[in-house]
C-alpha positions in Angstrom: 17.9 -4.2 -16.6 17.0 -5.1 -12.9 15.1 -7.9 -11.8 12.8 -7.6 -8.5 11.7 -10.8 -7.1 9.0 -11.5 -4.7 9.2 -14.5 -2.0 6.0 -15.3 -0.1 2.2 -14.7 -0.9 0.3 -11.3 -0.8 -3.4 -12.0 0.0 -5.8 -9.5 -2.6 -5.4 -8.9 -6.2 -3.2 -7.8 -8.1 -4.3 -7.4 -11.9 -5.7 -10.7 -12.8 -4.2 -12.5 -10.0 -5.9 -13.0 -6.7 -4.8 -15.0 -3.5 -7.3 -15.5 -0.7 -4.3 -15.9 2.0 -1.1 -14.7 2.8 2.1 -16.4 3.7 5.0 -14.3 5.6 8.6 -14.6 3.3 10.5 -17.3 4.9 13.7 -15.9 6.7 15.6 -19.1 5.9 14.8 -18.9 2.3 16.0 -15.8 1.0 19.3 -16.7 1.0 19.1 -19.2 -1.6 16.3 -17.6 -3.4 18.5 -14.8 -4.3 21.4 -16.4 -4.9 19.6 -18.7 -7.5 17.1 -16.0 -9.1 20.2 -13.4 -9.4 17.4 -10.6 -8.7 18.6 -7.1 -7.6 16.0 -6.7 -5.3 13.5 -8.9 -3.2 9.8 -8.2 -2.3 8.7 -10.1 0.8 5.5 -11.0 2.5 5.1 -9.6 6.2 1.3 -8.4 6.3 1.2 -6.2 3.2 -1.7 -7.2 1.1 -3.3 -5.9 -2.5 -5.9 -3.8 -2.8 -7.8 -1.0 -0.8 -9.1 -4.6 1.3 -5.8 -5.4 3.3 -7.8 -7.1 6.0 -11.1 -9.0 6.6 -12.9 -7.1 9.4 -12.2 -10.4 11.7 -8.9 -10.3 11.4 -8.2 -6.2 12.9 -10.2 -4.6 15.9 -12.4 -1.2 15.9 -11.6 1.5 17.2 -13.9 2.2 20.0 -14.9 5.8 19.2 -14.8 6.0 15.3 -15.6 2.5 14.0 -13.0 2.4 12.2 -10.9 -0.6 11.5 -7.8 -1.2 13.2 -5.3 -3.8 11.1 -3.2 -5.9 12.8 0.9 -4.9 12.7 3.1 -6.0 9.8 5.5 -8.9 11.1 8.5 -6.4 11.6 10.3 -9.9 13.2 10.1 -11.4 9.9 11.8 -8.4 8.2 14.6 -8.3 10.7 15.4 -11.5 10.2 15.7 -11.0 6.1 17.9 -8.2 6.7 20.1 -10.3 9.2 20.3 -13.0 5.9 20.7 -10.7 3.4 22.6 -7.3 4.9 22.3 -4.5 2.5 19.9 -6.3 0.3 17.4 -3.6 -1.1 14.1 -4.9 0.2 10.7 -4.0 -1.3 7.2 -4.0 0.0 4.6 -4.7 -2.5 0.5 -4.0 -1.2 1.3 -1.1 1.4 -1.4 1.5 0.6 -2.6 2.9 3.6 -6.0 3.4 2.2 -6.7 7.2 3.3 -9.8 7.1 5.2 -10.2 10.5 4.1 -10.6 9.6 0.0 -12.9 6.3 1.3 -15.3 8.3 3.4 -15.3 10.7 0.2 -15.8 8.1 -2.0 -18.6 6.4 0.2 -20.1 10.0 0.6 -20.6 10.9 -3.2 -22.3 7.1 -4.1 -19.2 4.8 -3.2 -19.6 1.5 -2.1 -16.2 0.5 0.1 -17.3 -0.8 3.5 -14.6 -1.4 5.8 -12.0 -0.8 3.4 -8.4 -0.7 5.6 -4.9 -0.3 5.0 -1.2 -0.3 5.9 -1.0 2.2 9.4 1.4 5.6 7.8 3.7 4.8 11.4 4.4 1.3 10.0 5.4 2.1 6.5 7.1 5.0 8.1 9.3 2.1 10.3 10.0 0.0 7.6 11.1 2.9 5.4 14.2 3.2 8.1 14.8 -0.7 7.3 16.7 -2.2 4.4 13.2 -1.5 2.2 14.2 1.0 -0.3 10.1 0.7 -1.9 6.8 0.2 -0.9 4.3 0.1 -2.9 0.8 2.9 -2.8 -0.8 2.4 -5.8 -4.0 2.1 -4.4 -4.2 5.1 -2.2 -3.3 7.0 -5.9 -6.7 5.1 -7.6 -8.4 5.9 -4.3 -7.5 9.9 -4.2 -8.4 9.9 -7.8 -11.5 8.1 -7.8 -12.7 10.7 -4.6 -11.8 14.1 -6.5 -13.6 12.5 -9.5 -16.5 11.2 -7.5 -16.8 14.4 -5.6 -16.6 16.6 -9.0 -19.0 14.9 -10.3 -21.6 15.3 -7.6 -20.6 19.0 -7.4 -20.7 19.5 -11.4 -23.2 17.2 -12.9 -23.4 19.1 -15.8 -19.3 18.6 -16.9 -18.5 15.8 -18.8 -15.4 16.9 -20.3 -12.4 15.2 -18.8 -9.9 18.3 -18.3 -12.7 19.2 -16.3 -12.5 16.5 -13.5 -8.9 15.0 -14.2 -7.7 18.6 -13.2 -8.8 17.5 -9.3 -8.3 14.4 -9.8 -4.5 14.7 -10.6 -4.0 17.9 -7.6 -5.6 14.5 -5.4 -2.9 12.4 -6.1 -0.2 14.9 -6.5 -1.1 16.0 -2.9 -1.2 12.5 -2.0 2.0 11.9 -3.5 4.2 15.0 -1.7 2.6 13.9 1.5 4.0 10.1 1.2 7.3 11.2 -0.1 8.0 13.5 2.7 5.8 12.5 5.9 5.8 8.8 5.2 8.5 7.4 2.7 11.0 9.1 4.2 12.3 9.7 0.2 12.5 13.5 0.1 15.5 15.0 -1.5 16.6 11.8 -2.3 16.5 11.4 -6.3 
């Protein structure tokens, strides 16, 4: 059995639990939070957050010429310095969707309501895939790709209602979602 610890806060929710703010994993901290816990590997806090809403709207800027939502970057200073405490410590990053704008505007297109939805930037996951982090965590892109091939079958085929019907897109979504992450993003490719 391995244990995976996490040191710091994640703003969002995450099953039943919800926090309204984030606090970065303190650097001088890890040490002896290791140590003591005996945990194989350690999630930290450095601007990942739960959910498909990362970031309130105040906190990131627009880009001028879509609208879009720009976050802010992930406190890469704070990661360095864990990896300078702990050298060769497998590091994991938990809230790190990057909330595929594509699946949103689908999802907002066939009847979804997610308004400003944002996530983790695919070049900063892809940077702190070449750190000591060995995983970061997606699992909402995969509910947001499924929930856009369902919404969009749905509006194409109102007549199905038989789930082989819908989950068949729905699980080519996240498949596709999945091989892109793996090899464009994760860096993970070939490395079973």
């Amino acid at each position: 059995m391995t244990v995976e610890a996490e040191l710091g806060v994640l703003a969002g929710v995450e099953d039943e639990v919800q926090a309204e703010e984030s606090h970065y994993t303190k650097p001088e901290e890890v040490i002896e939070f290791a140590t003591k816990t005996g945990c194989d590997s350690l999630a930290i806090s450095i601007g990942t957050s739960h959910g498909a809403y990362k970031f309130k709207p105040e906190q990131c800027t627009r880009d001028k010429k879509t609208g879009k939502l720009i976050p802010p970057p992930l406190a890469f200073d704070v990661l360095k310095a864990v990896e300078k405490k702990l050298p060769g410590f497998p590091i994991v990053l938990h809230g790190s969707s990057s909330v595929p704008q594509e699946h949103v505007d689908t999802i907002n297109k066939f009847g979804g309501k997610l308004p400003d939805a944002v996530g983790i930037p695919e070049e900063q996951l892809r940077k702190a895939a070449k750190s000591a982090v060995c995983k970061i965590n997606i699992d909402s892109d995969s509910r947001l790709a499924m929930t856009a091939a369902i919404r969009k079958h749905f509006a194409e085929h109102p007549e199905h209602f038989d789930p082989r019907q819908y989950l068949t897109p729905a699980r080519e979504a996240m498949k596709e979602l999945y091989v892109h992450k793996i090899v464009k993003v994760l860096g993970s490719n070939g490395k079973l």
